[in-house]
VEXLUM-73965 format. One record per residue (C-alpha): x, y negated, z; residue number from 1. Coordinates in steps of 0.02 Angstrom, whole numbers. Layout:
N
[[X; Y; Z]; NUM]
...
***
This chain:
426
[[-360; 1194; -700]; 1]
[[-364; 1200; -517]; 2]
[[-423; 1378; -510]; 3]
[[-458; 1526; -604]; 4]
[[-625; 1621; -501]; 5]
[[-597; 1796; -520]; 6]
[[-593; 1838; -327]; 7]
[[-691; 1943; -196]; 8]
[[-740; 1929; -21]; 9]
[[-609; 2057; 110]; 10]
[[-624; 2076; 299]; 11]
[[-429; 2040; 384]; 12]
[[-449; 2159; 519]; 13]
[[-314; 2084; 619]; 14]
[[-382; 1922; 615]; 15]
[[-563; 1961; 611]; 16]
[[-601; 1822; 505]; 17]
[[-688; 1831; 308]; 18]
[[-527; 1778; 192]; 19]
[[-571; 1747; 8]; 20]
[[-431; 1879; -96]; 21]
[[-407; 1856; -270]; 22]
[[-418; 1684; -286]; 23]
[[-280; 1575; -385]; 24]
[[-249; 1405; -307]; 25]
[[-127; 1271; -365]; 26]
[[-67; 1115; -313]; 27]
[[61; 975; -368]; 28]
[[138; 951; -542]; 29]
[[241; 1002; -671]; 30]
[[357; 960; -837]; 31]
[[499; 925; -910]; 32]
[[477; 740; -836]; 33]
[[399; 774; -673]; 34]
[[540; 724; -540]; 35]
[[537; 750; -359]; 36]
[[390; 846; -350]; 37]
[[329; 1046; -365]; 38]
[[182; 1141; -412]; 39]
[[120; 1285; -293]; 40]
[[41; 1430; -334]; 41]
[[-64; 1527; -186]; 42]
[[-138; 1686; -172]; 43]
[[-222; 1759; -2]; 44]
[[-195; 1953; 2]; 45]
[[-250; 2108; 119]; 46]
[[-83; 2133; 164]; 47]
[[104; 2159; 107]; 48]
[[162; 1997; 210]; 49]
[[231; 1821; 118]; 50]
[[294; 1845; -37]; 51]
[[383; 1663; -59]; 52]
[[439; 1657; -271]; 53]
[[553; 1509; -285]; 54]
[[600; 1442; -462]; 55]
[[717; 1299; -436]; 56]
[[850; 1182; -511]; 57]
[[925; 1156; -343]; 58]
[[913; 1345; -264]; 59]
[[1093; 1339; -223]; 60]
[[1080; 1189; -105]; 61]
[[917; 1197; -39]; 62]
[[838; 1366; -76]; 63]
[[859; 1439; 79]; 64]
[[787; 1291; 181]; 65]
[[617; 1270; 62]; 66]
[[577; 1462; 89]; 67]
[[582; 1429; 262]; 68]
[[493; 1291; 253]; 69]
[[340; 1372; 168]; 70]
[[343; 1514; 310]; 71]
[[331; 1390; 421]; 72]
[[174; 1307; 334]; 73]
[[107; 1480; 289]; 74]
[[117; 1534; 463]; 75]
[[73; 1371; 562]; 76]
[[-88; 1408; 469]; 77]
[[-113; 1585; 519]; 78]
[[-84; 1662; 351]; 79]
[[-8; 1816; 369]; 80]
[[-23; 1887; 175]; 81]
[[2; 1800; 32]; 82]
[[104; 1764; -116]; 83]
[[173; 1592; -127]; 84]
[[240; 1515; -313]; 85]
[[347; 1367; -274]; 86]
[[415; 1283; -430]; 87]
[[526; 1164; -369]; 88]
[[569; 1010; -474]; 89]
[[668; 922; -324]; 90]
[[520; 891; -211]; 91]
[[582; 823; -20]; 92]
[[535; 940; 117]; 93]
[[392; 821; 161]; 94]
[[330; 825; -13]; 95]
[[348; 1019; -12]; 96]
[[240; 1061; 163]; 97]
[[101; 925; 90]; 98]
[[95; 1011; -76]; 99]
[[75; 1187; 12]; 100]
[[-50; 1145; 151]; 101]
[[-170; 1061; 33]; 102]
[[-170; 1234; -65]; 103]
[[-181; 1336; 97]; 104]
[[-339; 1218; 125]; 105]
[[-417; 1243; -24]; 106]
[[-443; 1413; 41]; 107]
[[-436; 1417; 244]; 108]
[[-541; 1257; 312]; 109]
[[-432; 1204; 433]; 110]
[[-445; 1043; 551]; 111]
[[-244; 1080; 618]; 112]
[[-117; 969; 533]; 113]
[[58; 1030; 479]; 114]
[[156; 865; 522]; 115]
[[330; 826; 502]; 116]
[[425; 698; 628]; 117]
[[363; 513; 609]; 118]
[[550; 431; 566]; 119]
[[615; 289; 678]; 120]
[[633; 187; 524]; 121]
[[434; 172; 495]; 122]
[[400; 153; 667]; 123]
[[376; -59; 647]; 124]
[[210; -152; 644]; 125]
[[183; -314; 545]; 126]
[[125; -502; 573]; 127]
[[-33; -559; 530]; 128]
[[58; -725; 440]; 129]
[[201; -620; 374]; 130]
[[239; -642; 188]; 131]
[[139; -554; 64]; 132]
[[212; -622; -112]; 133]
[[233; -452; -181]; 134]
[[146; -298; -167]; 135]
[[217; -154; -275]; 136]
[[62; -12; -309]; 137]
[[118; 170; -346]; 138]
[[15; 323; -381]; 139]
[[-24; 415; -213]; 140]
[[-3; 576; -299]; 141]
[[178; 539; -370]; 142]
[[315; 564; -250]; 143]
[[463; 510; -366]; 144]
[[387; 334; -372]; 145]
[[369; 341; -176]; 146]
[[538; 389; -147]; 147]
[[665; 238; -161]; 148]
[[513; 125; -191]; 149]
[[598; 24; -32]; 150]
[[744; -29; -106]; 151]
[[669; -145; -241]; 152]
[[624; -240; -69]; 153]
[[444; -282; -105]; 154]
[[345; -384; 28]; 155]
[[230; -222; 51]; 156]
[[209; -56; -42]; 157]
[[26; 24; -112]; 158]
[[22; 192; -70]; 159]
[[-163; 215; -183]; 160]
[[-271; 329; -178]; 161]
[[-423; 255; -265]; 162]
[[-388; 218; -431]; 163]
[[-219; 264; -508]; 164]
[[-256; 462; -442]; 165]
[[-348; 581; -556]; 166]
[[-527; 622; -471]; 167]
[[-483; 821; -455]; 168]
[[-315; 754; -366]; 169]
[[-370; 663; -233]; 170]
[[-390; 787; -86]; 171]
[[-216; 831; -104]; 172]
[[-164; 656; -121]; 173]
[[-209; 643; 38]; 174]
[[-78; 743; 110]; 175]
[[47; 665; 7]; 176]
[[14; 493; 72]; 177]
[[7; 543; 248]; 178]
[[173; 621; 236]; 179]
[[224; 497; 155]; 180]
[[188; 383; 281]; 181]
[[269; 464; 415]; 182]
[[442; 517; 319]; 183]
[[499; 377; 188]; 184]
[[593; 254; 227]; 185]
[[514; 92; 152]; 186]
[[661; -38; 209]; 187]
[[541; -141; 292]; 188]
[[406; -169; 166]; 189]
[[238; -164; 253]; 190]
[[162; 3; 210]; 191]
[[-33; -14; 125]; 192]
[[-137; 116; 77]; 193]
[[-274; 79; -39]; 194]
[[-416; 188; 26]; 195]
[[-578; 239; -111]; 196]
[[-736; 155; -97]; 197]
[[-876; 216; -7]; 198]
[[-879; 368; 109]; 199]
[[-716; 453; 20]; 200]
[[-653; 278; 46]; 201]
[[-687; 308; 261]; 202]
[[-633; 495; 250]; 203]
[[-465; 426; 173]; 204]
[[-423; 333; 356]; 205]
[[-421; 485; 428]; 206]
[[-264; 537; 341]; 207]
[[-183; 371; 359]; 208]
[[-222; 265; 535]; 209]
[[-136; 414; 617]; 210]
[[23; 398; 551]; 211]
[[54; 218; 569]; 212]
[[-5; 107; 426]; 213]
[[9; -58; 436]; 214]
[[-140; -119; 325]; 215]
[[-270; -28; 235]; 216]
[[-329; -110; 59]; 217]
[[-515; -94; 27]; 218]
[[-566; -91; -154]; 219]
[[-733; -182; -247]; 220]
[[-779; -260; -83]; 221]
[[-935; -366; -96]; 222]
[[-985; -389; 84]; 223]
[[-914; -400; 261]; 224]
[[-1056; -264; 290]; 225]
[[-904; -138; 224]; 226]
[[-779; -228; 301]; 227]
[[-869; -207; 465]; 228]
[[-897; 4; 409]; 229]
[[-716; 24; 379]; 230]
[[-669; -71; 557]; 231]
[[-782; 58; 650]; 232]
[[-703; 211; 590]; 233]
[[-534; 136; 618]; 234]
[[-570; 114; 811]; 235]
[[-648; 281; 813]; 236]
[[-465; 355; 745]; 237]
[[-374; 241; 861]; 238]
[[-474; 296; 1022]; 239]
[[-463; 473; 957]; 240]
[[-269; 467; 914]; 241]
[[-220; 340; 1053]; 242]
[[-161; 220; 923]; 243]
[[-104; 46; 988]; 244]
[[-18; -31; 820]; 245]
[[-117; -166; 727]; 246]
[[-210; -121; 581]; 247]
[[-258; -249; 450]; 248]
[[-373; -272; 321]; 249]
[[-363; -344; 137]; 250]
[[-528; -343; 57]; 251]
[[-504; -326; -135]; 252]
[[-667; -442; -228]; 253]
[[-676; -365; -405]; 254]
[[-841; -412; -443]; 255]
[[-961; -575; -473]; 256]
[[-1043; -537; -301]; 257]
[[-884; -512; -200]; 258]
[[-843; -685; -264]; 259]
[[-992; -777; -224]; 260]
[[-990; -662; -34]; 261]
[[-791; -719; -33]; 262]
[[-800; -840; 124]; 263]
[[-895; -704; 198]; 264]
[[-801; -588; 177]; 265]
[[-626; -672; 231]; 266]
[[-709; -720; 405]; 267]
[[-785; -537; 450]; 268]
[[-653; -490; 587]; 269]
[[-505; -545; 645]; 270]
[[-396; -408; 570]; 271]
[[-432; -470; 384]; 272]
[[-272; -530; 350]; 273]
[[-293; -595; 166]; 274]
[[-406; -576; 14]; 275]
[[-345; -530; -137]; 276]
[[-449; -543; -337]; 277]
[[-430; -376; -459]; 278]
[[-456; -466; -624]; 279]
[[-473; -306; -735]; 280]
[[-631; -251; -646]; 281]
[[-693; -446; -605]; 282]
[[-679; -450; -818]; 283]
[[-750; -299; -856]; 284]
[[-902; -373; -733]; 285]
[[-932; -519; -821]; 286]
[[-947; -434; -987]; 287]
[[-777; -536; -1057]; 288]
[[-580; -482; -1079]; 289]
[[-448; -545; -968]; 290]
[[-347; -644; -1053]; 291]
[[-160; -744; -1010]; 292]
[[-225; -907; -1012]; 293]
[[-358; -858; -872]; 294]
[[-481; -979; -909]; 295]
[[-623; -830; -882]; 296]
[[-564; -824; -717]; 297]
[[-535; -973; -637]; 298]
[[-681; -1017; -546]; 299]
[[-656; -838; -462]; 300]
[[-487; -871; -430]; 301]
[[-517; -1040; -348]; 302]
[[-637; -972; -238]; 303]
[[-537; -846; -191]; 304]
[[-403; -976; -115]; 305]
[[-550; -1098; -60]; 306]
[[-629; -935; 40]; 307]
[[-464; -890; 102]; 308]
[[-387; -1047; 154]; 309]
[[-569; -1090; 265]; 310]
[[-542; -915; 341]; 311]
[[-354; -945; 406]; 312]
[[-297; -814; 290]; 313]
[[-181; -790; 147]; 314]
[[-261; -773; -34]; 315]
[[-185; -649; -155]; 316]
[[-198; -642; -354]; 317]
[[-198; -501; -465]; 318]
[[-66; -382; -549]; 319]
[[11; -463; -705]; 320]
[[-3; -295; -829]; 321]
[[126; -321; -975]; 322]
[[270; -271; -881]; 323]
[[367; -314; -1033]; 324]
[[337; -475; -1052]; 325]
[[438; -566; -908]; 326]
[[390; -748; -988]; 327]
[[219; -724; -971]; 328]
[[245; -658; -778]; 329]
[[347; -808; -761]; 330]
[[187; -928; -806]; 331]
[[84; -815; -721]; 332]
[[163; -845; -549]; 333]
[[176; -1037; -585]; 334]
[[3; -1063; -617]; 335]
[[-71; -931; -468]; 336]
[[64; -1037; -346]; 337]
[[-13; -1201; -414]; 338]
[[-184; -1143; -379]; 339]
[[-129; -1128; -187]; 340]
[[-115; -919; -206]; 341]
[[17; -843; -79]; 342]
[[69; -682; -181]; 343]
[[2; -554; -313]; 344]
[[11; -375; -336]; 345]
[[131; -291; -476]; 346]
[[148; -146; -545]; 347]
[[316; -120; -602]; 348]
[[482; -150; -475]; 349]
[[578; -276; -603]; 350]
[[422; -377; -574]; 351]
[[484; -406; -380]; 352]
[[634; -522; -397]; 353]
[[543; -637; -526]; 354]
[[384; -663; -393]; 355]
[[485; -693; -256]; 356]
[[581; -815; -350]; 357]
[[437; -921; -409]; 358]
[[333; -910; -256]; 359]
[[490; -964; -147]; 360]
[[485; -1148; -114]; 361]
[[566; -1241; -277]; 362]
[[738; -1356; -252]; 363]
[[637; -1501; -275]; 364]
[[493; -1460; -160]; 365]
[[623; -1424; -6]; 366]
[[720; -1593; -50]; 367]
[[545; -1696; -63]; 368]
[[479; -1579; 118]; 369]
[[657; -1647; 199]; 370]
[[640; -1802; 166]; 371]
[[453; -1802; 247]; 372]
[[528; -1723; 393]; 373]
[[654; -1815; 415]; 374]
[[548; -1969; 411]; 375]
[[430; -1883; 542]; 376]
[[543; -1836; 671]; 377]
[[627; -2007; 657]; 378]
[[452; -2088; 684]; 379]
[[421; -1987; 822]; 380]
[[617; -2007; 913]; 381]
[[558; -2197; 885]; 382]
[[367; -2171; 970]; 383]
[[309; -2245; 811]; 384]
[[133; -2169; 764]; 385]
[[148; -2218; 589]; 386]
[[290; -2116; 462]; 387]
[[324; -2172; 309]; 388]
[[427; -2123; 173]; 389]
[[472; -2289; 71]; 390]
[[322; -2396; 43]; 391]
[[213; -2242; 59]; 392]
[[116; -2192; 242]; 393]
[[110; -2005; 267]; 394]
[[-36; -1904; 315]; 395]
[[-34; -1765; 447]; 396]
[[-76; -1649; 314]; 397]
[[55; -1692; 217]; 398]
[[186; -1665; 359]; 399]
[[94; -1497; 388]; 400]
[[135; -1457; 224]; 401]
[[317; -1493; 235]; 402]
[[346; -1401; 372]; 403]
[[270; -1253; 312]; 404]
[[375; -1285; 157]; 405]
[[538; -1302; 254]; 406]
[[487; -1154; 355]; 407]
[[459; -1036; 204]; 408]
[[625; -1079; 130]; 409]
[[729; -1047; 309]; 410]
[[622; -887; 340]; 411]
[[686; -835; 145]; 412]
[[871; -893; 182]; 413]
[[854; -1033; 78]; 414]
[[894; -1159; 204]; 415]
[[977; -1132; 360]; 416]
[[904; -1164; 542]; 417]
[[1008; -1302; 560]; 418]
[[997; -1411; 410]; 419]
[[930; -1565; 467]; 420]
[[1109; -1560; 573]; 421]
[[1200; -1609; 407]; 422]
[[1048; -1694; 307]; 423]
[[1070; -1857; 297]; 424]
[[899; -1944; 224]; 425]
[[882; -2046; 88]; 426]
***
């Protein structure tokens, strides 16, 4: 339990405020396998000053520094008497002051914001067109997954909110993300935060466009009409907070009528990046189980590329669950590339490498793209308005696509700028 309600109602003379006394307040987690984290314990009294009780494995390293810490949160927030319970299961400074100001809040509304120094590391925006194949989801109340999530070098990392939080943790999850935001380092990965539907959903952004996200995921969308909501209370923050960065948008369609609305959605502003399909909740719609072979989803999934691709934008598939079964994953990424998808989410970091891998451009699909290339520029070095490769005339289209195909593998390191230098068609 949060709480245990056995308080009463004191006057702080010195503050000449009301102060609720008594009551027990607690924040974070604990357990043998909780890592990277703490769990706070706060009580407001009448007097007696901070009393700061710190059980910890690392006291003799960092002891010192986290009781200073949480007099600095205590006091930031005016709170002259209380006694603070910090037990300390390796949590990060940043995860430490988050932890402590959500309980402080719980029991002083406050609208000030204990903020820790936005790194120079985070401080990069993100292309529209940049590549999406992998997006890694972690728990937005679960620091030690947040931690070295960077290194596994997704293509963007989840911070979530909605769904893989517990309903009686999401205020505080809150505070985690945002600090989150500000103090990992995530190697490069675009940072996403997968806000809650509805008005929790637009309370979320105010924890998050601050502190320079790059795009904001918006679960069971079925019309632009929400898009269009969550848009307005972006500008709002970004007038408010003087934000210039880009924001983007990735609608999530998890339902029958976010399919059908697709195109509609994928065209509602210009920040809407890419659409993406969640298959357990599209499933769970249509009455039917999700199943490997995907045959319950493929219309959705084909008009989630057709949408996309007459919107300009990029369309992503769903998570791939069994994070044990690699094989399947394999398949899974074969058939979503085939179907013209541009990434999918995961939910597991061994699940990166394999992606990446099988959405990269194949060895035979950059030999076949050279080739077409090659042919083109040659036609055009010759003013010829025809190319053809063999006994077969090439579309525009199909040039199109090998350049995009040649460009992919150059922007992965796959090819180097100059290859055509030592290609030699043919």
């Amino acid at each position: 339990m949060d709480s245990q309600h056995f308080f009463i109602i004191l006057t702080d003379d010195s503050a000449n405020t009301d102060i609720i006394m008594g009551e027990i307040i607690t924040t974070g987690n604990k357990g043998k396998t909780i890592r990277s984290d703490c769990f706070i314990t706060l009580e407001l009294k009448a007097g007696g000053g901070h009393e700061i009780l710190l059980e910890s494995k690392v006291e003799v390293m960092f002891g010192n520094a986290n009781r200073k810490l949480a007099g600095e949160v205590l006091n930031f927030f005016g709170i002259k008497h209380a006694s603070l319970k910090i037990e300390d299961s390796g949590a990060l400074p940043l995860v430490l002051a988050a932890r402590i100001e959500a309980a402080i809040k719980k029991l002083v509304p406050s609208d000030k914001e204990y903020l820790l120094d936005l790194i120079p590391e985070n401080q990069y925006v993100t292309a529209k067109d940049r590549n999406r194949f992998s997006r890694l989801y972690l728990p937005g109340n679960t620091p030690s997954l947040m931690i070295n999530a960077g290194i596994h070098r997704p293509d963007g990392i989840i911070l979530d909110l909605e769904d893989a939080v517990a309903p009686d943790k999401k205020d505080e999850a809150r505070y985690l993300v945002r600090n989150s935001l500000r103090g990992i380092d995530f190697y490069g990965a675009e940072r996403m935060v997968r806000i809650n539907q509805g008005e929790r959903g637009l309370d979320d952004l105010d924890w998050i466009i601050p502190h320079n996200v790059n795009l904001i995921l918006l679960p069971k969308c079925e019309n632009a009409d929400q898009v269009i909501a969550v848009n307005k209370k972006i500008e709002v923050i970004r007038k408010k907070t003087k934000q210039k960065n880009p924001v983007w948008i990735m609608p999530i369609i998890e339902s029958a009528l976010g399919v059908i609305n697709a195109f509609t959605i994928a065209s509602s502003a210009e920040n809407v990046v890419s659409i993406a399909i969640g298959l357990e909740d599209y499933t769970a719609d249509l009455g039917t189980q999700r199943t490997k072979e995907g045959k319950e989803s493929f219309f959705a999934r084909s008009m989630m590329v057709n949408a996309a691709r007459a919107a300009g934008i990029q369309p992503i598939d769903s998570v791939f669950s069994d994070v044990g079964d690699m094989e399947g994953l394999k398949q899974n990424v074969l058939m979503s590339k085939a179907m013209g998808f541009d990434g999918m989410g995961c939910i597991h970091p061994r699940q990166i490498q394999l992606i990446h891998e099988n959405f990269a451009p194949s060895a035979g699909e950059i030999e076949k793209a050279k080739k077409i290339v090659a042919a083109y520029h040659k036609a055009t070095e010759q003013g010829l308005g025809v190319v053809s490769l063999g006994t077969k005339m090439i579309d525009p289209p199909v040039v199109k696509r090998a350049l995009n195909t040649i460009n992919l593998a150059v922007k992965m390191g796959i090819l180097t700028e100059n290859w055509r230098e030592n290609y030699e068609q043919v």
